[in-house]
C-alpha positions as CSV (number, residue, x, y, z in Angstrom):
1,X,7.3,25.1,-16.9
2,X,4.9,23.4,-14.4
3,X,7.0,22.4,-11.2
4,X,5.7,19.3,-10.5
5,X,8.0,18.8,-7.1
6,X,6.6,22.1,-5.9
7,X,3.4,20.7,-6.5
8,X,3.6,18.0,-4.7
9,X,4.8,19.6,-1.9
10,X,2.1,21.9,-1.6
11,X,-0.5,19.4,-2.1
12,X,1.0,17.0,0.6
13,X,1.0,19.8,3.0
14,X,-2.7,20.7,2.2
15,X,-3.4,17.3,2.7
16,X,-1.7,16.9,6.1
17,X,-2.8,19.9,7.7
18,X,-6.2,18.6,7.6
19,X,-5.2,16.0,10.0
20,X,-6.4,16.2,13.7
21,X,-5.0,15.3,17.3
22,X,-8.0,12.9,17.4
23,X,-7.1,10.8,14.3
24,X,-3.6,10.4,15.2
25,X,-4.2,7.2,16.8
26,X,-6.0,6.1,13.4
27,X,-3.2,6.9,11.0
28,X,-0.6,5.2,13.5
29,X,-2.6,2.0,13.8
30,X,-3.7,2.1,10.1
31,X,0.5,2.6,9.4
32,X,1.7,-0.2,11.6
33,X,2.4,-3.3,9.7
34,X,2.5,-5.4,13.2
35,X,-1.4,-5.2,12.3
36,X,-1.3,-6.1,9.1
37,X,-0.2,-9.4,10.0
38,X,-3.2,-11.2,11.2
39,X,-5.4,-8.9,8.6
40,X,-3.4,-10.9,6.0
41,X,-4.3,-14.2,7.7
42,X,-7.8,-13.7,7.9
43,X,-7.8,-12.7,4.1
44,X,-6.0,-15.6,3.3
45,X,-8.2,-18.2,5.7
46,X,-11.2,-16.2,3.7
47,X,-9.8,-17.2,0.1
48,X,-9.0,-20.9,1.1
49,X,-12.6,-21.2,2.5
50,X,-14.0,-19.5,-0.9
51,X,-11.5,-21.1,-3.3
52,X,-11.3,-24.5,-1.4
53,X,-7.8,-26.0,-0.3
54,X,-5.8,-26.2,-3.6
55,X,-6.8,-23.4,-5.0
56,X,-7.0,-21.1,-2.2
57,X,-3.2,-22.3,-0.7
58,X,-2.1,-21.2,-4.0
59,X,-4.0,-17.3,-4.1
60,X,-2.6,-17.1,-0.7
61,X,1.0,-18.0,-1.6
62,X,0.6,-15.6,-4.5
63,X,-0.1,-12.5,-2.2
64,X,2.6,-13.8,-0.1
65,X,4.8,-13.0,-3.2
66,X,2.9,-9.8,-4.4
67,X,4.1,-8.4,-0.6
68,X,7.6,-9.6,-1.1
69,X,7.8,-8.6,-4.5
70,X,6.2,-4.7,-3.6
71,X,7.9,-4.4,-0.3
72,X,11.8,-5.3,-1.6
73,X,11.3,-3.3,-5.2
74,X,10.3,-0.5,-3.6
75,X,13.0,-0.4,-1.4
76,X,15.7,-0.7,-4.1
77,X,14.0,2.4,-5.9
78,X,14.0,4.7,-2.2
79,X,17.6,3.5,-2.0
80,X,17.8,4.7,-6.2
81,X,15.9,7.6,-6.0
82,X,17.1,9.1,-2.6
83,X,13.8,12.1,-1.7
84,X,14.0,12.7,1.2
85,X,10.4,12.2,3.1
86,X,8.2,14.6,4.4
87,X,9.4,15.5,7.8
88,X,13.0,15.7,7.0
89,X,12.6,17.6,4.0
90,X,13.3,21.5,4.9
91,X,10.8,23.4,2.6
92,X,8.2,21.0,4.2
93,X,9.1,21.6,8.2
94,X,9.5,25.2,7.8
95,X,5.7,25.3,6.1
96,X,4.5,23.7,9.4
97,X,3.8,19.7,7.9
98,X,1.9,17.9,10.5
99,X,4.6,15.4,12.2
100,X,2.3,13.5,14.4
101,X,4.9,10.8,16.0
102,X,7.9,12.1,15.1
103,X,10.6,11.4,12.1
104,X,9.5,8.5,10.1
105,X,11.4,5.6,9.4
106,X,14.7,6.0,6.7
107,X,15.0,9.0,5.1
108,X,14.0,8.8,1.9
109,X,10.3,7.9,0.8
110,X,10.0,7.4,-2.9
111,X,7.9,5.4,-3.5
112,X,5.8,4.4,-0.6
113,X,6.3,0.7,0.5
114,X,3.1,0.7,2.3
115,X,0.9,2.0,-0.8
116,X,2.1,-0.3,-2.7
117,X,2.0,-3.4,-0.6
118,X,-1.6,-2.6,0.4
119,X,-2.9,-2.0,-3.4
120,X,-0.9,-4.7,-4.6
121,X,-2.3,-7.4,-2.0
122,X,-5.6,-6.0,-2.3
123,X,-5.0,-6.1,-6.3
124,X,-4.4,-9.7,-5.9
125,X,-6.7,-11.0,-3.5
126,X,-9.7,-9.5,-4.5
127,X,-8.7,-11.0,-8.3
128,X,-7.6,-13.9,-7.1
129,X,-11.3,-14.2,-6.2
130,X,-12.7,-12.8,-8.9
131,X,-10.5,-15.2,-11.6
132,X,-11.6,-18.1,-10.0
133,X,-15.3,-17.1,-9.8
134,X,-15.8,-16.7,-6.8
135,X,-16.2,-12.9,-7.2
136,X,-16.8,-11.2,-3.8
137,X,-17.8,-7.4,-4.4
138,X,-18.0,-6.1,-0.7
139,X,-15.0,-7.8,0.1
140,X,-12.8,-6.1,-2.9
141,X,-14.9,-2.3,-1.6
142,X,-13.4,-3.1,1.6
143,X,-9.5,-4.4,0.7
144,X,-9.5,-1.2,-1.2
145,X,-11.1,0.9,1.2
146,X,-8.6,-0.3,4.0
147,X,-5.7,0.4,1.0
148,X,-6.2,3.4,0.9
149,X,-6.8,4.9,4.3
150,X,-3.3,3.0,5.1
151,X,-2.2,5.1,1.9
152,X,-3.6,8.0,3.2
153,X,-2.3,7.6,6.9
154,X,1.0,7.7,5.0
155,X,0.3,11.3,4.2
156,X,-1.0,12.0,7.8
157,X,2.2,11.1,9.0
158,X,4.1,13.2,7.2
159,X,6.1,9.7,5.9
160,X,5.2,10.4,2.4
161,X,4.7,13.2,-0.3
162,X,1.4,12.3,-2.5
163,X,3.5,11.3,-5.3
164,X,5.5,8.5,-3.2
165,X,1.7,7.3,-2.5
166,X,0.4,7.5,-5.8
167,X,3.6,5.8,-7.6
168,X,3.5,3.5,-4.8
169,X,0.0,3.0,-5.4
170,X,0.3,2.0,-9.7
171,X,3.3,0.2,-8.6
172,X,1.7,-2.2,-6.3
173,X,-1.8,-2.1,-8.6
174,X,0.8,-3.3,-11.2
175,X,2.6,-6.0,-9.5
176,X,-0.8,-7.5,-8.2
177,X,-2.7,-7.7,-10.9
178,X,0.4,-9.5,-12.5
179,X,0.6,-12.1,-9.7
180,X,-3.0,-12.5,-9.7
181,X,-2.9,-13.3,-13.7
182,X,0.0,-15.5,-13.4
183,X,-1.5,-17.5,-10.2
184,X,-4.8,-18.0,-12.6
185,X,-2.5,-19.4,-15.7
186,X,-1.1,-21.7,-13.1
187,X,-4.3,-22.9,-12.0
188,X,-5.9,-23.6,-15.3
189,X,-2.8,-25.4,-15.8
190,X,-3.0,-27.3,-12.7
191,X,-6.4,-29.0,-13.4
């Protein structure tokens, strides 16, 4: 029988153990939501200019919801769920994981709030574009881009296994693509 735990364990510690003093600042600035703050706002001043006023307040309330939406489900399921993160976990510490900064947040880690946050509002702002036409290709390469390296840093960090990231990642995928759909039925509607 394939142990998939075990296997996520080992892979997470691969991962992290590729990690260097001199990316450390990366992953903590790249993890730090304080940042993601005025990255939103520039996203969403971008879509209003694309979209126009109506319909870009409307894409920008909708990834507004997508965060809500990711950030609070996902922390009903770490509450549910209860795995313990990467630098707490035993097996983990005493097979040398990388804890760049120290202990991480709340224990438990499954599923990553910040994957899926980042996927899902790059999920809907980057369809949000493309729904209303104004499709944007280097702008969805680099929402996705920056979606993943936060994803990634997650890793780095030790605040995450791979499997917290990647559920965290189809979660928020999920929930965005979902808001983006439902903000384009409400704009066709609207007209």
């Amino acid at each position: 029988m394939i142990d998939i735990i075990h296997i996520d364990q080992a892979v997470t510690l691969w991962i992290n153990k590729l990690d260097t003093p001199a990316l450390y600042p990366l992953w903590l600035g790249l993890s730090d939501n304080k940042i993601w703050f005025p990255a939103y706002a520039i996203v969403m001043g971008f879509i209003i200019w694309k979209l126009g006023w109506k319909k870009g307040i409307l894409v920008s309330l909708s990834l507004i919801l997508c965060v809500v939406l990711t950030d609070q489900l996902s922390g009903l399921v770490k509450d549910g769920v209860a795995r313990l993160r990467p630098c707490y976990n035993t097996w983990m510490v005493e097979n040398g994981v990388i804890i760049p900064y120290g202990q991480a947040g709340g224990f438990y880690g499954f599923f990553s709030s910040h994957a899926a946050n980042v996927f899902g509002f790059a999920a809907a702002s980057s369809l949000g574009l493309k729904l209303n036409g104004k499709p944007v290709p280097a702008f969805a390469w680099g929402v996705f881009i920056w979606a993943a390296l936060v994803s990634l840093s997650r890793i780095m960090m030790a605040a995450h296994f791979l499997g917290d990231v990647l559920v965290g990642t189809v979660f928020g995928l999920c929930i965005g693509t979902a808001v983006a759909y439902l903000t384009h039925l409400l704009l066709k509607a609207w007209k």
